[in-house]
C-alpha positions in Angstrom: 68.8 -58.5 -85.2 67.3 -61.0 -83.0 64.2 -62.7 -85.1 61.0 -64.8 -83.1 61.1 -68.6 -83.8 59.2 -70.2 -86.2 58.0 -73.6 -86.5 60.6 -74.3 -89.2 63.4 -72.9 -86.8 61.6 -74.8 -83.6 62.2 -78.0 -85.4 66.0 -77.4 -86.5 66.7 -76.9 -82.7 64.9 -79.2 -81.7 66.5 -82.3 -84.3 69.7 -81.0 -83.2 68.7 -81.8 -79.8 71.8 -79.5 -78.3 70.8 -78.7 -74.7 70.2 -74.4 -75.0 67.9 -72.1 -74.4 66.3 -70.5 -77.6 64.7 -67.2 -76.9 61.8 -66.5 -79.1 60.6 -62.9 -77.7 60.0 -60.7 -74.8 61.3 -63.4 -72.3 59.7 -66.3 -73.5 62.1 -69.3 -74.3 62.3 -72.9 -76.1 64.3 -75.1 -73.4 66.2 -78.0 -75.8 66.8 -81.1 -73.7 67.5 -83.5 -76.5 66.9 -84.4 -79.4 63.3 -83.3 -80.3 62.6 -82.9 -77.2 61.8 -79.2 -75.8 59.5 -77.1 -73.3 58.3 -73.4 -73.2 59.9 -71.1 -70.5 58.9 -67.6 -69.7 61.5 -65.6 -67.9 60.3 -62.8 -65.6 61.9 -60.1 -63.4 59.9 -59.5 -60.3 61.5 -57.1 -57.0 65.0 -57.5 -58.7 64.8 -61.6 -59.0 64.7 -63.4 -62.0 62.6 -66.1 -61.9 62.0 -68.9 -64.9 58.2 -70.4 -65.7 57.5 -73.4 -67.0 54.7 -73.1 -69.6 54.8 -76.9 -70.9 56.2 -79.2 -72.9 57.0 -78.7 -76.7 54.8 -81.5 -77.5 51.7 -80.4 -75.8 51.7 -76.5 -76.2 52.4 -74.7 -79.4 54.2 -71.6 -80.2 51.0 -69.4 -80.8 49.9 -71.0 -77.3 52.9 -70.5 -75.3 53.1 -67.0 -76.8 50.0 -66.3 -75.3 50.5 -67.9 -71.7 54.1 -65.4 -71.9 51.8 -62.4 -72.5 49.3 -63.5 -69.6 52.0 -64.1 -67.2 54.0 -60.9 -68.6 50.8 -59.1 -67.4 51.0 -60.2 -64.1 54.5 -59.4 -63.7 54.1 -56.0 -64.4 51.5 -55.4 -62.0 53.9 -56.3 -59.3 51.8 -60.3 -58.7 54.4 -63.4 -59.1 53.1 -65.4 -61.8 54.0 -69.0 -60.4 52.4 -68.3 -57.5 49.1 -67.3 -58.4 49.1 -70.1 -61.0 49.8 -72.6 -57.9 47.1 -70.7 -56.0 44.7 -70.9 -59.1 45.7 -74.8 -59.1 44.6 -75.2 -55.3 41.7 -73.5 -55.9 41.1 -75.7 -58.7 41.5 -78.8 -56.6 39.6 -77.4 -53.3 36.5 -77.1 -55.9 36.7 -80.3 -57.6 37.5 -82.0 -54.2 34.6 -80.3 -52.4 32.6 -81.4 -55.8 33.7 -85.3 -55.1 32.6 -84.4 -51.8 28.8 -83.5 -52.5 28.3 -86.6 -54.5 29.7 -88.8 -51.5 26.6 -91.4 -52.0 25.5 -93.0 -48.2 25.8 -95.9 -49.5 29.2 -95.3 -49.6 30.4 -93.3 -46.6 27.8 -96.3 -44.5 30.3 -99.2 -46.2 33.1 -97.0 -45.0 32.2 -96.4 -41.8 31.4 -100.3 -41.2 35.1 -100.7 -42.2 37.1 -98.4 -40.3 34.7 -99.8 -37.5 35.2 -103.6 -38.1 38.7 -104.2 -36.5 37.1 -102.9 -33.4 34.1 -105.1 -33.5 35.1 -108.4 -31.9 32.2 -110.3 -32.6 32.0 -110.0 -36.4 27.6 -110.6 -36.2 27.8 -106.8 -35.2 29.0 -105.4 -38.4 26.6 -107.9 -39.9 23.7 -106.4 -38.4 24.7 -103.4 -39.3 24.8 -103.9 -42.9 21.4 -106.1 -42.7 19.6 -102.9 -41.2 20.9 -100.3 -43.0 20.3 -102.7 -46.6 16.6 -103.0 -45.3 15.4 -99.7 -43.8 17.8 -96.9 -45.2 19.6 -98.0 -48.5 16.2 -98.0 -50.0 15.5 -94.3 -49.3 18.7 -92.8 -48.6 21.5 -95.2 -49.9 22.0 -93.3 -53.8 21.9 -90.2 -51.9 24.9 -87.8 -51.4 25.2 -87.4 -47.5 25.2 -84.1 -48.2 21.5 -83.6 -49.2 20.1 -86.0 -46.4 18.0 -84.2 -44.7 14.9 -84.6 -41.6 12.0 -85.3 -44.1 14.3 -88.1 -45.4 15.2 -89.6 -41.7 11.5 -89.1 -41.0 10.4 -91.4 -44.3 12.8 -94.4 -42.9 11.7 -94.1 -39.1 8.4 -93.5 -39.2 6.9 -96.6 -40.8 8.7 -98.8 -38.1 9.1 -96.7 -34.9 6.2 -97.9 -32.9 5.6 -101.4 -34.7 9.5 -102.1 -34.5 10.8 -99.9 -32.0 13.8 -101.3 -31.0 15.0 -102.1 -34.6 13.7 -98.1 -35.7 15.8 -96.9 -32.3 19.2 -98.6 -34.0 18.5 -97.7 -37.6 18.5 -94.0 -36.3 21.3 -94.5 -33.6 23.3 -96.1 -37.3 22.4 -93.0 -39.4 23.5 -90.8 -36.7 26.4 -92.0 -36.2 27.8 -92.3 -40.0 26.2 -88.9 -40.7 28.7 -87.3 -37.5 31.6 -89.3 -39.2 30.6 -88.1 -42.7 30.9 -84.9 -41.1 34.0 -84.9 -39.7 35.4 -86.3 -43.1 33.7 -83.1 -44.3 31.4 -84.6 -46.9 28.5 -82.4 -45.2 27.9 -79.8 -42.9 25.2 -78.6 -40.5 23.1 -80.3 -37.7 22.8 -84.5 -37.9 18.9 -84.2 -39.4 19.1 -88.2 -37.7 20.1 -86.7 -34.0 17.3 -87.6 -31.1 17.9 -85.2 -28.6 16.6 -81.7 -29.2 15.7 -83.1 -32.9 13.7 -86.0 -33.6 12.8 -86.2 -30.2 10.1 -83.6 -30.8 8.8 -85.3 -34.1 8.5 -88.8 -32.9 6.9 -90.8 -29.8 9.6 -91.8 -26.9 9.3 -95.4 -27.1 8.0 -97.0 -24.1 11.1 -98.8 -23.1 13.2 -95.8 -23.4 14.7 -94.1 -20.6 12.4 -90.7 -20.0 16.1 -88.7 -19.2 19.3 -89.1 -22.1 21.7 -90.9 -20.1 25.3 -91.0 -21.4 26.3 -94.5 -22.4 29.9 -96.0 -23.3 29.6 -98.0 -26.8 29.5 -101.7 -25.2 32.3 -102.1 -27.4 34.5 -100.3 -25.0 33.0 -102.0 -21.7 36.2 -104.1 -21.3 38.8 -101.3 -21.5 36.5 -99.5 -18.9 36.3 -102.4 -17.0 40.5 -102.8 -16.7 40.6 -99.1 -16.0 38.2 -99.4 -12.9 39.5 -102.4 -11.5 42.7 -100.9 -11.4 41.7 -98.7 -8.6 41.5 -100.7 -4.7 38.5 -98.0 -3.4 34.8 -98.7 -2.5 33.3 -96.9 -5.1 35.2 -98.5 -7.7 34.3 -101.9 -6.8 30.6 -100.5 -6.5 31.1 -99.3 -10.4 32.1 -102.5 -11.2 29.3 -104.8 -9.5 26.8 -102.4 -10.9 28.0 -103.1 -14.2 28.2 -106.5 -13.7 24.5 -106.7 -12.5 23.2 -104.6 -14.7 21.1 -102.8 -11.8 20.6 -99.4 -11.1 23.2 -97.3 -8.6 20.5 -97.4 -5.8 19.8 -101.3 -6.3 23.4 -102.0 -5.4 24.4 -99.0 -2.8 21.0 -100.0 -0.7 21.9 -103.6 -1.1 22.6 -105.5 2.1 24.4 -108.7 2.9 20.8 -110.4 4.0 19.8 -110.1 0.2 22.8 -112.2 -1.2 23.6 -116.0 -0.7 26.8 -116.9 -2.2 26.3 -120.5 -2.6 23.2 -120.3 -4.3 24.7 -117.4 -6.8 21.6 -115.2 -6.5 21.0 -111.9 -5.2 16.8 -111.6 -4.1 16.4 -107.6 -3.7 13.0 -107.0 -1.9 10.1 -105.3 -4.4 9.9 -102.4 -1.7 13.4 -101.3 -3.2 12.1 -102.2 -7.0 11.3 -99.6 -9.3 8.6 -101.8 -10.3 7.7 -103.0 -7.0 8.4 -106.6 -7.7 11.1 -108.8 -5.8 14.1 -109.1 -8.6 15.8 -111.7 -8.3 19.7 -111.4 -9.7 22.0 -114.4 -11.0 25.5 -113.8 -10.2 28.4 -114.4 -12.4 31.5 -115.7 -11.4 33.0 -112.5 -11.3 30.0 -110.5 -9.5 30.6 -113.3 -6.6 34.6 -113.1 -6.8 34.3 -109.2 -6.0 31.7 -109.5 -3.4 33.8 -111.9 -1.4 36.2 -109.4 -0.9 33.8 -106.8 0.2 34.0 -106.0 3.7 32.0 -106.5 6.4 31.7 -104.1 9.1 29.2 -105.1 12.5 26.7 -102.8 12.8 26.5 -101.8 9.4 24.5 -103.9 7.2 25.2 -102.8 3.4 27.6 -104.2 0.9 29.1 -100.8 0.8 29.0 -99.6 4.2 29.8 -95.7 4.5 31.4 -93.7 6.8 28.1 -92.9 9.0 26.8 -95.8 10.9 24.3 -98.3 9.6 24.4 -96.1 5.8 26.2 -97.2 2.5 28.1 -95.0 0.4 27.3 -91.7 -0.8 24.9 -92.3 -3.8 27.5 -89.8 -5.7 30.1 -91.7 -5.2 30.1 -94.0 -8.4 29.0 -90.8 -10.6 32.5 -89.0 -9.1 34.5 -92.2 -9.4 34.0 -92.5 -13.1 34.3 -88.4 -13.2 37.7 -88.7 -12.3 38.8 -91.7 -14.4 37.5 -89.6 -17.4 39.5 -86.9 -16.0 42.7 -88.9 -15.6 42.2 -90.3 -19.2 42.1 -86.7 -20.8 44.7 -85.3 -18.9 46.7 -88.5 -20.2 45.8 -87.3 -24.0 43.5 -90.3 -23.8 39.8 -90.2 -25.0 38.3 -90.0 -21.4 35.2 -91.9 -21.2 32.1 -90.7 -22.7 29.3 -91.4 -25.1 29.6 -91.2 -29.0 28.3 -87.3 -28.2 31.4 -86.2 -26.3 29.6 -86.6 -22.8 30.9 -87.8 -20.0 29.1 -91.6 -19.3 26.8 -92.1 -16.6 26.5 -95.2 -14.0 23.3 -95.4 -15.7 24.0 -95.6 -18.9 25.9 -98.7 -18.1 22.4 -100.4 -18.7 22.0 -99.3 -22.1 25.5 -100.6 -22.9 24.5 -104.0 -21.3 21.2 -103.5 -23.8 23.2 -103.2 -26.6 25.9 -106.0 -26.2 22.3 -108.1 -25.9 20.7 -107.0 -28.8 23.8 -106.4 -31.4 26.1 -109.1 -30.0 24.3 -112.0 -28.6 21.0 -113.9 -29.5 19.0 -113.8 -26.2 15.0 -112.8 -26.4 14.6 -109.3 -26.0 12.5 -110.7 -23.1 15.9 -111.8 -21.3 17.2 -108.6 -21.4 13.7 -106.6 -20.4 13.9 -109.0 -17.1 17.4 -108.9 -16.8 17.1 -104.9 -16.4 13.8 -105.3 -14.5 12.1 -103.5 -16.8 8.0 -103.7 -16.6 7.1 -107.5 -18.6 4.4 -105.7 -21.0 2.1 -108.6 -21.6 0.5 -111.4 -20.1 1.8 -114.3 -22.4 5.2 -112.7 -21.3 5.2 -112.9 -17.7 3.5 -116.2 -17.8 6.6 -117.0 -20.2 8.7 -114.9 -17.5 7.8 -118.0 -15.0 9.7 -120.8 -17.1 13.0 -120.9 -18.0 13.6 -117.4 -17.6 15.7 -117.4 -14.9 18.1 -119.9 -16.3 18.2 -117.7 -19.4 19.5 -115.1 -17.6 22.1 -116.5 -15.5 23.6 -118.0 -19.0 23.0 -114.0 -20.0 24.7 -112.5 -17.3 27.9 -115.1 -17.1 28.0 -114.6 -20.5 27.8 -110.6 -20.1 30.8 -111.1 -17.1 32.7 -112.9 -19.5 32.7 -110.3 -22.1 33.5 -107.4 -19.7 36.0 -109.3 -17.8 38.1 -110.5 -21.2 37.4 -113.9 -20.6 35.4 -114.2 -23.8 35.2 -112.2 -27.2 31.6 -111.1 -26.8 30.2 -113.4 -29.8 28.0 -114.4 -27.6 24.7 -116.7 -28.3 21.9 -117.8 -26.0 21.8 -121.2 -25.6 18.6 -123.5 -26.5 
């Protein structure tokens, strides 16, 4: 008659060390692999298969304990439900929990430090990721930084923004564009769901004031960052439109500046472009430096008699549709996707528009270079807000800016790395 093991009888098999398999009762088993060495087995019967379950080593479980992970699994058996696979299930479960756990404690601190990483190699000019971590260590670690991204929520946005967003509204307008932007990523690496309580359209934008610089419609912008891919992309293609895209980049103007533009307005030699104030939004002559590269691309414009523009159109004596730059990038972002590329489009998804090529040449200013914020304001011909200003707008201004936008053509162009700095 077959008797259970014992601890005594464990040990004799066990100091013998012969390989075997010892069975102990209803199906469970002592595995010998050497000399006192050993591990619990239960053997099962389930839809006419035998199948063998490993309940641990000798040296960890003990006989009263593997006796009662047999009779669990047993009970399982005979209700018809594998026990190795609902202990593997019960282990992912296990795991999903404690990983989801990990997840809801994911400080911003950390996923911010993260996100600057996996963004770094990217960043050519290595002041960006600098700024980064100076603006975030000022304005949001202090409120936000031992939280777990999970838990941020509007009110905590709100405390960080509102302190700053009039008195330093462009630095309030990047701190929020920052926490955005690692929010969406902590999202996608699933550390939090919901809506991005740091989003500005059809969010914050109805809690705080539009600052008075700031566009009145959202227009999609590329990241400047990818300005130079864009800019190899659309010089790839010989049409019109495309060269359009690219001097309107290059200028930083606005699509009608550039389509109404006329060869009476540029003189080559002296680098400058004068475009009368009744074409201003601002109703102020503006008055445009031109890179190297802005006057390399408009010598190969042609020029057609009768028809004054730089982009003359199909009717007589009219440029280009004022679609056609919109439709030109359109299609590039089509070609792109259809390519499994990116396409071209904002950190949102949407697809970029020629005017948001001025808030990419505002950010390369502001994150990549050290020209005034008064260089840039001109540079886009934006309204000079106070007296001391425009009298300061008089001096070397203008010199400031050609610097800015050679500088700027450089960048876009490849010819530099975009760590750019305005020179004294």
């Amino acid at each position: 008659m077959h008797k259970p093991l014992t601890v005594k009888s464990i040990g004799m098999h066990v100091k013998a060390g012969t390989p075997r398999m010892v069975l102990d009762a209803r199906g469970l088993y002592l595995k010998v692999t050497g000399p006192d060495k050993g591990r619990w087995v239960y053997r099962f019967k389930l839809n006419g298969t035998t199948r063998d379950m490993g309940l641990g080593s000798l040296e960890d479980v003990t006989l009263a304990e593997a006796r009662v992970k047999a009779d669990d699994a047993r009970k399982l058996a005979k209700a018809g439900i594998d026990p190795v696979e609902e202990r593997t299930a019960a282990i992912a479960t296990k795991t999903a929990a404690q990983a989801q756990a990990q997840a809801n404690r994911r400080l911003f601190i950390d996923e911010a430090q993260h996100y600057i990483e996996s963004k770094r190699p990217g960043w050519k000019n290595a002041k960006h990721a600098q700024q980064w971590e100076n603006t975030l260590k000022t304005y949001a670690y202090p409120i936000i930084g031992q939280k777990p991204v999970a838990d941020i929520s509007t009110d905590d946005v709100m405390r960080i923004l509102t302190p700053i967003w009039n008195s330093k509204a462009e630095t309030a307008s990047r701190v929020r564009s920052r926490i955005e932007l690692i929010l969406n990523a902590a999202k996608a690496r699933k550390f939090r769901t919901g809506e991005n309580p740091a989003q500005w359209r059809g969010h914050l934008d109805s809690l705080l004031a539009k600052h008075k610089s700031s566009e009145v419609e959202h227009q999609p912008a590329l990241p400047w960052e990818q300005l130079p891919a864009f800019m190899r992309a659309v010089t790839a293609e010989p049409d019109l439109s495309a060269k359009a895209v690219r001097l309107t980049i290059l200028t930083a103007l606005r699509t009608s500046e550039v389509l109404q533009g006329t060869w009476s307005e540029v003189n080559l030699e002296a680098k400058m472009w004068i475009i009368p104030a009744k074409r201003m939004k601002q109703t102020r002559h503006h008055r445009v430096p031109l890179s190297q590269a802005a006057i390399d691309l408009l010598s190969e414009l042609p020029k057609i008699d009768g028809n004054p523009f730089l982009f003359p159109g199909a009717k007589e004596e009219r440029p280009i549709s004022n679609m056609a730059m919109l439709m030109k990038i359109r299609r590039l972002d089509e070609r792109s996707r259809a390519n499994n590329g990116p396409g071209w489009r904002d950190e949102h998804g949407e697809v970029i528009t020629m005017h948001g090529f001025r808030s990419s040449f505002s950010d390369w200013a502001a994150e990549a270079t050290h020209f005034p914020t008064i260089v840039t304001e001109q540079a886009l011909a934006h309204k000079v807000p106070n007296a001391t200003e425009a009298a300061y707008r008089r001096g070397d201004l203008l010199k400031k800016r050609e610097e800015m936008m050679q500088a700027w053509a450089d960048y876009i162009t490849g010819t530099d790395d975009g760590n750019t700095e305005a020179k004294n």
